[in-house]
C-alpha positions as CSV (number, residue, x, y, z in Angstrom):
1,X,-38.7,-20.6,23.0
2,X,-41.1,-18.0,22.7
3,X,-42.7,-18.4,19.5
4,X,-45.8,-14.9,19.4
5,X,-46.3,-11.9,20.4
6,X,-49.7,-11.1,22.4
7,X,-51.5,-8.8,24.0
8,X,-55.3,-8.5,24.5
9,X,-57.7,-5.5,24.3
10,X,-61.3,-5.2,25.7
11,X,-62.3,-3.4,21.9
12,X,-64.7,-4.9,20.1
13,X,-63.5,-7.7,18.0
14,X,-64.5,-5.9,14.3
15,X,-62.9,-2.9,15.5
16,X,-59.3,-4.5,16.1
17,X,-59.7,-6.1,13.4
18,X,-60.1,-3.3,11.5
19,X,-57.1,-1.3,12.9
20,X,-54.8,-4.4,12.2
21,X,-55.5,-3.7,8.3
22,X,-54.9,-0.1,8.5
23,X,-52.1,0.3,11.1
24,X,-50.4,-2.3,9.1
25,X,-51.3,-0.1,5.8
26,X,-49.9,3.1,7.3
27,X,-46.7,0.8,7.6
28,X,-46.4,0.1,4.2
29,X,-47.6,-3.6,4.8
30,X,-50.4,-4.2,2.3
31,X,-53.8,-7.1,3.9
32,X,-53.4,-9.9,1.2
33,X,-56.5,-11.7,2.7
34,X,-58.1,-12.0,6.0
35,X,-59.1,-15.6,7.1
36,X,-62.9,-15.5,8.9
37,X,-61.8,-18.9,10.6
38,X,-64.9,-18.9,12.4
39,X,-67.0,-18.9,9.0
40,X,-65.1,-21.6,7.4
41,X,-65.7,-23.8,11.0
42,X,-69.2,-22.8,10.4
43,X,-69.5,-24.4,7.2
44,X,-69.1,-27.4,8.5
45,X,-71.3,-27.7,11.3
46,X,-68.9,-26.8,14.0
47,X,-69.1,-23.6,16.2
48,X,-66.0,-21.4,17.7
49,X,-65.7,-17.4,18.6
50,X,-64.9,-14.9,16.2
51,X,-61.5,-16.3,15.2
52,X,-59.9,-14.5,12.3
53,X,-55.9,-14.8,10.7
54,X,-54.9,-11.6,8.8
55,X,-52.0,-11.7,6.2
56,X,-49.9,-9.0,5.3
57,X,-46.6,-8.7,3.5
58,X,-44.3,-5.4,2.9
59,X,-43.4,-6.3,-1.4
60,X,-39.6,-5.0,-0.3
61,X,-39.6,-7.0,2.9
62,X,-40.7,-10.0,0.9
63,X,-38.5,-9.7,-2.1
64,X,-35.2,-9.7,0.2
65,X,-36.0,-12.4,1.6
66,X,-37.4,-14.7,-1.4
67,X,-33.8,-13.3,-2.7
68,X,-31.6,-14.4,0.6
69,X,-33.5,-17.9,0.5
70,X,-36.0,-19.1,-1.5
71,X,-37.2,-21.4,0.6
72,X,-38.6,-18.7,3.2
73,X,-41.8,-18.6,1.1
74,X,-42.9,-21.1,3.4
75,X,-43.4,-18.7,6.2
76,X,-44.8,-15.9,4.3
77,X,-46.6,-13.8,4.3
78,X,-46.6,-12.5,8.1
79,X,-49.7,-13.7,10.1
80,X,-51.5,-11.6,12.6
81,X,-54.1,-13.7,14.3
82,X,-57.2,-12.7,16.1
83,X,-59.7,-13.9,18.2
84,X,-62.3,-13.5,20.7
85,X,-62.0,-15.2,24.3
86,X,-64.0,-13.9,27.2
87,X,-65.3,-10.7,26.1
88,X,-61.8,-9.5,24.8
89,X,-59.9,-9.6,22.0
90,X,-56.5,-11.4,21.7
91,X,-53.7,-9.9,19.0
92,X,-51.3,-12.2,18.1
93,X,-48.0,-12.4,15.9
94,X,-46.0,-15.1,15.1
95,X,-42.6,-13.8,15.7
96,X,-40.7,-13.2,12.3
97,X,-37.3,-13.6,13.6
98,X,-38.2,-17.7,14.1
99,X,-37.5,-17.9,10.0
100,X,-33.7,-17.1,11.1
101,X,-34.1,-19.9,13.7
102,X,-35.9,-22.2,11.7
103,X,-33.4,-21.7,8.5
104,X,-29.7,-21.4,9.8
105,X,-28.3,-21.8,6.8
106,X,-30.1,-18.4,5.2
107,X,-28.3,-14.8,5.8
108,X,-31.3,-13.0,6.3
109,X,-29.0,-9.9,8.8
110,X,-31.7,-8.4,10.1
111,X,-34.3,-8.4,8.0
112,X,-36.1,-10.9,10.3
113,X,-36.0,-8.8,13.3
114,X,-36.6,-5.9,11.2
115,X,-40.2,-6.6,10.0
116,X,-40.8,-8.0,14.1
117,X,-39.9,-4.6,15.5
118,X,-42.4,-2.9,12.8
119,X,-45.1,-5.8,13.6
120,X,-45.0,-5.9,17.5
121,X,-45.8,-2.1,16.7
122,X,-49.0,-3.0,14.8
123,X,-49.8,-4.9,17.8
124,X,-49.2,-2.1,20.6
125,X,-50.9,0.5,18.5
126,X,-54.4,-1.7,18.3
127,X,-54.5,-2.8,21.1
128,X,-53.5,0.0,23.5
């Protein structure tokens, strides 16, 4: 089962970063808070690449599927992770259409693959 979408890019690591906020914005999917992973790490005494998780969540997206199954607020908001390996820069979505594999019993329709579709796009566009 193929649980992500990734692809990598050779721009700089602020930059994508960056472009995930706003190419998500211009998709009506508003940045609740970006994770600096590598910060938090770093408070601790331990020392990893630039390693950041972005969340973003579309309010009408969300509030169909808080409605379908309440439950699903487990898995939100979406989660674009990114992080540095090797002089590149790795973009990488957890696929939304596992919360309709994950809970059968919801009726989501396609609501799941929905939000994916719009996602994977956020993804191309950065890292093209």
């Amino acid at each position: 089962m193929t649980i992500d979408y990734t692809k990598t890019t050779e721009k700089p690591f602020a930059d994508v970063l960056q472009a995930v906020q706003d190419a998500a914005m211009a998709r009506n999917f508003r940045t609740l808070h970006v994770h600096d992973v590598q910060a938090t790490i770093a408070e601790k005494g331990f020392e990893i690449d630039r390693y950041s998780i972005v969340e973003v969540c579309n309010a009408g997206f969300a509030y169909k599927a808080i409605t379908a199954h309440k439950p699903v607020g487990m898995m939100l908001p979406c989660r674009i992770l990114l992080y540095a390996d090797k002089g590149k820069t790795v973009v990488s979505l957890m696929l939304p259409s596992l919360i309709s594999d994950i809970m059968t019993g919801a009726d989501f329709g396609t609501l799941p693959a929905d939000v994916e579709k719009i996602l994977k796009h956020v993804v191309d566009e950065v890292t093209a």
